[in-house]
C-alpha positions in Angstrom: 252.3 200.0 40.2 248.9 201.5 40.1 248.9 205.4 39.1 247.9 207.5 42.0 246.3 210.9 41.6 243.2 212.3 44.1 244.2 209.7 46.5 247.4 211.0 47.8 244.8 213.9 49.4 242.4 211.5 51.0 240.9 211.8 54.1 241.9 210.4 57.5 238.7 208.4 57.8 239.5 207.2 53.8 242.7 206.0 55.4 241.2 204.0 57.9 239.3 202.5 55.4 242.2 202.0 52.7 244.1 200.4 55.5 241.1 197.7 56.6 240.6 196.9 52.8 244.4 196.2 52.5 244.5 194.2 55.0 242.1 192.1 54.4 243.3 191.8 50.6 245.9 190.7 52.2 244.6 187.6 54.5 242.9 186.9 51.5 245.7 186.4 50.2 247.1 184.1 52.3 244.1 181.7 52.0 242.5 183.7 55.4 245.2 181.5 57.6 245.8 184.0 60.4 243.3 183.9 63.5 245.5 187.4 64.1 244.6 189.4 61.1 241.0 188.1 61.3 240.2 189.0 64.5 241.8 192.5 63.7 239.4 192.3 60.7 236.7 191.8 62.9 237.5 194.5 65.2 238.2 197.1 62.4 234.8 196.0 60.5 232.3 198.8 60.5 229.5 200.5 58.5 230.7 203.6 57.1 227.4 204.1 55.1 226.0 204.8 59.0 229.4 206.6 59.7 229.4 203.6 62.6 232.6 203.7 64.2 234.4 199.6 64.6 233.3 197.5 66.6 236.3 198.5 68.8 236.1 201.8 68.9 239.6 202.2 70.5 241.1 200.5 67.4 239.8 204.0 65.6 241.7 205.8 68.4 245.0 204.1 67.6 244.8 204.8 64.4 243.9 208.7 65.1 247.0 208.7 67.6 249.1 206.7 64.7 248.3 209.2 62.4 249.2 212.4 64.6 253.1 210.5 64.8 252.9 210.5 61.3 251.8 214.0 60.3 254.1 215.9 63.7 257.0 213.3 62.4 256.7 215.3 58.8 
């Protein structure tokens, strides 16, 4: 298990981000079988450089309302 340090303080956009690169690490993974995950993929893909929001923009909204469950659940 990797060593986590900074990263446990990261921000809610970085988390948006963490989560699109583990999924797709993880459809990689599994030889990039599932139609599912990539269409998620697709829908999640974005240019952060251009602080572009996904290409389905309500996708960043559910993650924004997952992430208020988490943090009033704490």
């Amino acid at each position: 298990m990797n060593a986590v340090t900074k990263a446990d303080l990261i921000t809610v956009d970085d988390a948006f981000e963490a989560m699109r690169v583990f999924l797709e690490a993880y459809w990689r993974r599994g030889d990039a079988c599932s139609d599912d995950i990539a269409v998620l993929l697709g829908f999640l893909n974005r240019n952060r450089e251009a602080s572009i929001l996904p290409l389905d923009p309500a996708q960043y909204e559910d993650w924004l309302d997952a992430v208020s469950v988490v943090v009033n659940a704490s």
